[in-house]
N, C-alpha and C positions, 0 to 999 in steps of 0.2 A: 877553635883551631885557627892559628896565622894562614895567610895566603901563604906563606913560603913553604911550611910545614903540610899544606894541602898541595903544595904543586909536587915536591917531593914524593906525599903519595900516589899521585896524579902517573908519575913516570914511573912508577914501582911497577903498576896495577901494570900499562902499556908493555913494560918489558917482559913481564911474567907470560900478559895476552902473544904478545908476539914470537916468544918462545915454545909457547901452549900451541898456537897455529900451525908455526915450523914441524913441532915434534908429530901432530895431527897428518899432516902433510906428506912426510918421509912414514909414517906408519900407511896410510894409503897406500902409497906404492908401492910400498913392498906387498902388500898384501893384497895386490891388484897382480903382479907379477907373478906370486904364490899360488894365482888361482882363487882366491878365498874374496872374490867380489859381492860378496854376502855384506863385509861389515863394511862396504863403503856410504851406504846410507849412514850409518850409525858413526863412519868418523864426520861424515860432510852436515851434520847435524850437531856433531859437538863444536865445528869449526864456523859455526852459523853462531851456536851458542856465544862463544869466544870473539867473535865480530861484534856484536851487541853489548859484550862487557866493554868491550876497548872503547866503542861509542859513547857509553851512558858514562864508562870513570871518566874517559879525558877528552871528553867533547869532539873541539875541532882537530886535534893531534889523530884523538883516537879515532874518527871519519875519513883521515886521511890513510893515515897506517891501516885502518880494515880493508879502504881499497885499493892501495898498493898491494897487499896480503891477498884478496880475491883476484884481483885482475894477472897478477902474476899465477896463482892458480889453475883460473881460467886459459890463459894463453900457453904454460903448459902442459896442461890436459888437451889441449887444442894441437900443439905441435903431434902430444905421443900420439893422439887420436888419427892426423892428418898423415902419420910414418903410417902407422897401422895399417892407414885407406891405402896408402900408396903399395905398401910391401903384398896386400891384398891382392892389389888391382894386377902384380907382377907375377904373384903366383898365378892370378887366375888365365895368364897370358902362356904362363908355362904351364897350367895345364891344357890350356888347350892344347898347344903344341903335343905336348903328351900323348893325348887322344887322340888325334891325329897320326900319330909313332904307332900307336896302340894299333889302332885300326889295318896302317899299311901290313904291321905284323903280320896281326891275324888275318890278313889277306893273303898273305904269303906263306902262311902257316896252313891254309883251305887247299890253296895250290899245290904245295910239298904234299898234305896228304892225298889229295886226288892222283897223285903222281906215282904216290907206293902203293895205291888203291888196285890203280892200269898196272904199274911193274909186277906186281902181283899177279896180275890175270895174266899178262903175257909168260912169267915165268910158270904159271901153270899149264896154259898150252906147249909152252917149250919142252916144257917134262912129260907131256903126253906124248907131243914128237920123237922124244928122245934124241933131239939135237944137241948134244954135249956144250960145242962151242956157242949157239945162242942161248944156253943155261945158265952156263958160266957169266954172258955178258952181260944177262938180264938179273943173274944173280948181284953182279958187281953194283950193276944200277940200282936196284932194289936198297944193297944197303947203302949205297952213297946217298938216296933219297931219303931212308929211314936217319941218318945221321943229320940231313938237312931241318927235316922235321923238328928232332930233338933237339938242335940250336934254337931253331924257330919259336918251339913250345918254352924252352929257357927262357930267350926274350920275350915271348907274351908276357911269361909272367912277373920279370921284373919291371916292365913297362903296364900292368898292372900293379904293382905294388906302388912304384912310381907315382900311379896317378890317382890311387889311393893316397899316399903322401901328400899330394898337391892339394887334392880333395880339402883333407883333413887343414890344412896349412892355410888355404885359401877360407874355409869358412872361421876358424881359430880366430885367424887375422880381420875378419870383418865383423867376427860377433865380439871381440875384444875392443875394434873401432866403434862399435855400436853400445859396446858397454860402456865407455869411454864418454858418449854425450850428454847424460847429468855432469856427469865432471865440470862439463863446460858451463852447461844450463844453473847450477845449482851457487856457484861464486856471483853470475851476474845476478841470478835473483837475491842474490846476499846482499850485492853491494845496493839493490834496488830499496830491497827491505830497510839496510844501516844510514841509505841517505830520507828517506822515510824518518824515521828515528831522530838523526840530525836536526833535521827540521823540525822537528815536534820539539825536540830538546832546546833549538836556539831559540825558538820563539817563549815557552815556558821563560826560559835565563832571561831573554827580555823583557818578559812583562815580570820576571820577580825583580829583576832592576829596575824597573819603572815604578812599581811597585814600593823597593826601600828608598825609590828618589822620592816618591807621594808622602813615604813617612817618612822621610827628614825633613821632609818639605814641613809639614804637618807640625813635625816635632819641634821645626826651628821657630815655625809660626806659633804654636803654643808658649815655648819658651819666649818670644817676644812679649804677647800677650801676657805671661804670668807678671814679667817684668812690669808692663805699663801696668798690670792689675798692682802689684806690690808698691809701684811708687804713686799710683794713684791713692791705694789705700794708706801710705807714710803723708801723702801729701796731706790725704784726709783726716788723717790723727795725731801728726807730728809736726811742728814747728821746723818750718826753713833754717832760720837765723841761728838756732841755738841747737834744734838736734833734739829737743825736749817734746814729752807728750803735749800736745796742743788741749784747749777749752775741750772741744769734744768729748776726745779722750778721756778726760778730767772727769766729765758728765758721765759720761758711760762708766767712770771708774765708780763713782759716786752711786749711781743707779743700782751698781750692782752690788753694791755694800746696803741699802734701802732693800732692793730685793731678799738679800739675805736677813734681812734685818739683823745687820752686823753691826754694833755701836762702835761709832768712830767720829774724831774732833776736824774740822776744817779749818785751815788755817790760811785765810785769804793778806796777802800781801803787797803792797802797792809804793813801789819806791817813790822817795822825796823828794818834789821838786826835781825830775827826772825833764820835764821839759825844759827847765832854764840848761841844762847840761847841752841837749842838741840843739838850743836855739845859739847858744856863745860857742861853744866846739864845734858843732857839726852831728849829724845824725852818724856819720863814720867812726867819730869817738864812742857816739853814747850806744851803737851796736856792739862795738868793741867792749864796753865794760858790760851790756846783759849777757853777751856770750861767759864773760870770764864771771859774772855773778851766777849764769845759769851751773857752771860748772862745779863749783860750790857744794850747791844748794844739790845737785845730783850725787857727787861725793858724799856727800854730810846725809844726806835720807837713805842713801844705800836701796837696797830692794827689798827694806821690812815696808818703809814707808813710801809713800806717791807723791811724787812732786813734778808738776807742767806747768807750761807758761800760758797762761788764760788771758793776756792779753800785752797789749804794748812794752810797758812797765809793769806787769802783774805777774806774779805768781801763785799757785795752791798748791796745797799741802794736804792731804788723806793721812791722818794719823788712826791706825786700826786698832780697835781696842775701847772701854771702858774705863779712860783717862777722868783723872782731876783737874782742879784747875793748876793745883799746885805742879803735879808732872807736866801740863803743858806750857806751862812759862819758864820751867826748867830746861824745857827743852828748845822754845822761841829766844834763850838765854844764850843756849851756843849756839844759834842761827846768828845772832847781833855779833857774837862774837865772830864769825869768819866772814861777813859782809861789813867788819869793822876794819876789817884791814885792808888798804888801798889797793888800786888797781893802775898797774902801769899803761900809758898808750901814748906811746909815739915820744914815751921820753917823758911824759908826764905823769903825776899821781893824782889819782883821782880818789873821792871817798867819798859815801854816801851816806844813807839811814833808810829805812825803812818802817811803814808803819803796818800792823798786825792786826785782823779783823778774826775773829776765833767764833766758831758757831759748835755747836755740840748734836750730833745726831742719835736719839731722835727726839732729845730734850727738846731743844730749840726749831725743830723742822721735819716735816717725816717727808720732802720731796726733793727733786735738786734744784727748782725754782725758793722754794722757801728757806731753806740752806743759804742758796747766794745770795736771795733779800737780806737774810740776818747774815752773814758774813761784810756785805755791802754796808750797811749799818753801821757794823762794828767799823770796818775801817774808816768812813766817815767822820765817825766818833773820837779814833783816836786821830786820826789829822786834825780835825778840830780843836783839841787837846795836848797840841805841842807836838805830834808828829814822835816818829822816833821811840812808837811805844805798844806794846797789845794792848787790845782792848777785846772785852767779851761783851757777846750779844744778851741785852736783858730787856726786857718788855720795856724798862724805863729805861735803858741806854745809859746809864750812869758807873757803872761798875767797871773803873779804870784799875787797870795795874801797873 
């Protein structure tokens, strides 16, 4: 997955979180409002859940956004809570007051009846007297007393209902502020827990960054190392000048045609008077024409046959197979023929010869020191013999072609 394509869902996850909070949020209070303060654990535990996604998708975004999300929680849980105390603390002012209203009442309500208690006894003696007009006046009093009473009794008791109101109001309001302090408690311990987290998280990211720096590290070091191993092992089996498997090579090609015990012709070659070339040109020229001779000779053997440069002026030849003499002079036939045709350098033409040393494995040798004695041999033999020519390896060295 790209960085761009990961940051993309990085801000998906965060909008979803922050929308999931919100929605968590406004369901609380209504259902705090409702009365139904039962499922406020159950939403402040999904809004904890929700804080810890937004952390672990988008890191630092999301660390930051949880605590904006908590701390704005917490401060307003903190406000409803701090009205709640207050509108409490004013109830509980009025009711004092109340109780106090209360009291005087029914103080005044004790007296009104004590008074139609006496009005009574007096209009009972009155009517023993049979004094008409202190009847009539203790009657008058009697009821204007009973009329005060029943005002009286009225106000007791809506200055009891009153303050049953207050009662009810006053503890509403303090047990709703007291339900109200997880509210508060439960965001900081969020944001306590998501910076918790945070930190566990930044430090993880860091050490896995340090971690893909060690293997790049690692891997750039290795990829160097393969390098110096690759041109260590070209240096050690390929020719600089030309590009060609080198002597080693050659051996080791050899070797393992002996191991197979694979019958196959060697054909060792040694250009002519290749010194007088760099002593009168220059070794610039006579590199110039073994590059363009080695090139040849790689064209011309293809990848049936093995051809490397085993020395200065020297070449070999691994021809695979249970040849004659006749196919291999056939074949050292069109080798003369495309090192017969000159070689430009520097505006000159240059032409050489070559002479052919042929050994046969495992006729003439079953090792690759014995092989290059009788290869050595043979080309001796044919430079001896006029150069410019094969010659095959024979116990008595005589058998030119």
């Amino acid at each position: 997955m790209s960085m761009k394509k990961k940051s993309g869902n990085n801000i998906f996850v965060m909008v979803v979180c922050i929308l999931a909070f919100a929605a968590l949020f406004m369901l609380q209070g209504k259902f705090t409002r409702d009365g139904h303060t039962a499922y406020n654990g159950l939403f402040s535990q999904a809004m904890v859940v929700v804080s810890t996604i937004l952390v672990i998708s988008a890191s630092k975004k999301g660390f930051i956004a949880g605590i904006i999300l908590n701390l704005f929680t917490a401060v307003w849980v903190g406000i409803m809570s701090l009205r709640n105390f207050m509108s409490s603390k004013d109830a509980s002012t009025e009711l004092s007051a109340a109780k106090d209203e209360l009291l005087a009442a029914q103080g005044e309500l004790a007296s009104a009846t004590d008074g139609v208690v006496t009005a009574e006894a007096e209009l009972a003696a009155a009517q023993a007297e049979g004094i008409a007009e202190k009847i009539a006046g203790l009657t008058e009093k009697l009821e204007g007393l009973k009329g005060q009473v029943g005002g009286l009794t009225g106000k007791v008791t809506g200055l009891s209902e009153k303050v049953d109101g207050l009662t009810d109001k006053h503890e509403g309001l303090r047990a709703a502020a007291e339900s109200q302090l997880p509210g508060i408690l439960v965001p900081i311990c969020t944001i306590v827990t998501i910076a918790i987290i945070y930190i566990y998280l930044t430090r993880t990211q860091k050490m896995h960054e340090e971690l893909s720096e060690s293997y790049e590290t690692l891997m750039e070091t290795n990829r160097i190392i393969k390098e110096k191993d690759e041109k260590l092992t070209y240096l050690a089996y390929y020719d600089l000048l030309t590009g060609m498997p080198n002597r080693q090579l050659f051996i080791d090609k050899l070797e393992d045609n002996i191991s197979k015990q694979a019958p196959c012709v060697v054909i060792y070659t040694d250009i002519d008077d290749f010194k007088k070339i760099n002593d009168v040109y220059g070794h610039n020229v006579g590199d110039a024409m073994l590059i363009a001779y080695a090139e040849r000779l790689k064209r011309f053997c293809g990848e049936i046959n093995f051809v490397s440069r085993i020395g200065g002026d020297e070449f070999g030849i691994i021809l695979n197979g249970n040849l004659n003499e006749s196919a291999v002079l056939e074949y050292i036939e069109k080798i003369r023929g495309i090192i017969a045709e000159p070689v430009e350098v520097n505006g000159a033409l240059f032409r050489i010869t070559m002479s052919y040393g042929i050994a046969f494995y495992p006729q003439d040798g079953r090792s690759t020191v014995e092989i290059f004695r009788c290869t050595d041999v043979a080309v001796f033999n044919a430079k001896a013999n006029g150069k410019d020519r094969p010659y095959f390896f024979s116990q008595q060295s005589q058998y030119m072609r």
